[in-house]
C-alpha angles and dihedrals in degrees: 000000000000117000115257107252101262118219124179079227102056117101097247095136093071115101105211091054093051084060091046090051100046093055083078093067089061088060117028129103140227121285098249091052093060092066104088103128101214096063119123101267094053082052093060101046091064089064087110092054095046123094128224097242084087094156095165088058085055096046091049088049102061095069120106099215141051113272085222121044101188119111097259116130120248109219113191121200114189153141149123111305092231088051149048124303123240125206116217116184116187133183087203124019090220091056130075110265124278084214135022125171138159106227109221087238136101125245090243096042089057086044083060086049094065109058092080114074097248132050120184126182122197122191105183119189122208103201118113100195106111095202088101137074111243097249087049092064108111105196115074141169109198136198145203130214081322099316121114107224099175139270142310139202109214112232127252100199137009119259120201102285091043090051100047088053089051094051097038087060108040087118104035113103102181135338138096141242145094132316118240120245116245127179086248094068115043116172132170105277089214088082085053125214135353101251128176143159118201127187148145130294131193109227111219111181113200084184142278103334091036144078144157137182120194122189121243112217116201104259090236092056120033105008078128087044124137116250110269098181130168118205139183142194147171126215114249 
């Protein structure tokens, strides 16, 4: 597997994250096996290349229920392609998210990002109240395959574009693409186009002050994919 990009600013020497990090070497597979070309990921660099009359997207989105009912977690990475990415993470796709945040990066920085096998995002808080659970915490600095890009204040509530994402996609269980434009939902065209790609993570909990989610790629489709994790993690 692919080192991890190394940074004298990313918080290795946390315990809690190392564990997290080595969990990956359990489950990944060779490098030749990350090169199919339709996983996810693949799916969500050509963003630039997909067109707004997305029909199929509206027609997933009309169901009422979830298209898989195990208990698995639903992270959603999406934004306009001319502006900043934001990170959902549900426990139900019919229910409000458990955690929303705006990355301080850009849409076509992360699409850099993924041309390497491996992406690993890292949000640190630096609180050290433990009166929180870890995903409440507001504050965060995050990371990107070792690099610091800034910080982040975790979202209370949904605004519109939050919320349109969150509707559109009720019934979407993984897949990637663009939003289609209603009249309900004008925005300046010159942050382009709503993209987004959702899929499945695997939650694996290292205890109170860590977290990771790992995406879980369909077997018929990227069981070559590159990593895509989420970790987090609070200061001790």
């Amino acid at each position: 597997m692919p080192s991890i990009h190394s940074s004298p600013c990313y918080p290795m020497e946390n315990p809690a994250l190392a564990s997290l990090l080595r969990h990956t070497t359990t489950t990944t597979t060779t490098t030749d096996q990350k090169r199919n070309k339709f996983s996810l990921l693949k799916m969500f660099k050509l963003f630039p290349m997909l067109t707004s009359g997305c029909k199929m997207v509206a027609l997933l989105g009309r169901p009422r229920k979830p298209m898989l009912k195990d208990s698995a977690t639903t992270g959603t990475i999406f934004g306009y392609r001319k502006g900043r990415v934001s990170l959902a993470i549900q426990e139900d796709t019919r229910q409000m998210p458990i955690f929303l945040i705006e990355l301080p990066m850009l849409t076509s920085a992360l699409n850099k990002e993924m041309g390497s096998d491996i992406v690993r995002i890292a949000l640190e808080s630096e609180t050290k109240s433990n009166k929180k659970k870890l995903l409440e915490e507001f504050v965060w600095a995050v990371y990107c395959n070792g690099r610091k890009v800034g910080y982040s204040i975790r979202r209370k509530q949904m605004g519109d574009d939050e919320l349109y994402v969150m509707q559109h996609l009720r019934g979407v269980s993984m897949g990637a693409g663009v939003l289609p434009t209603t009249s309900d939902h004008n925005k300046d065209t010159s942050d382009g186009e709503m993209t987004y790609m959702r899929g499945r993570f695997e939650r694996v909990v290292g205890s109170k002050d860590s977290e990771a989610f790992y995406m879980i790629n369909p077997d018929n489709i990227a069981a070559q994919a590159p990593e895509f994790s989420i970790f987090f993690v609070r200061s001790q």
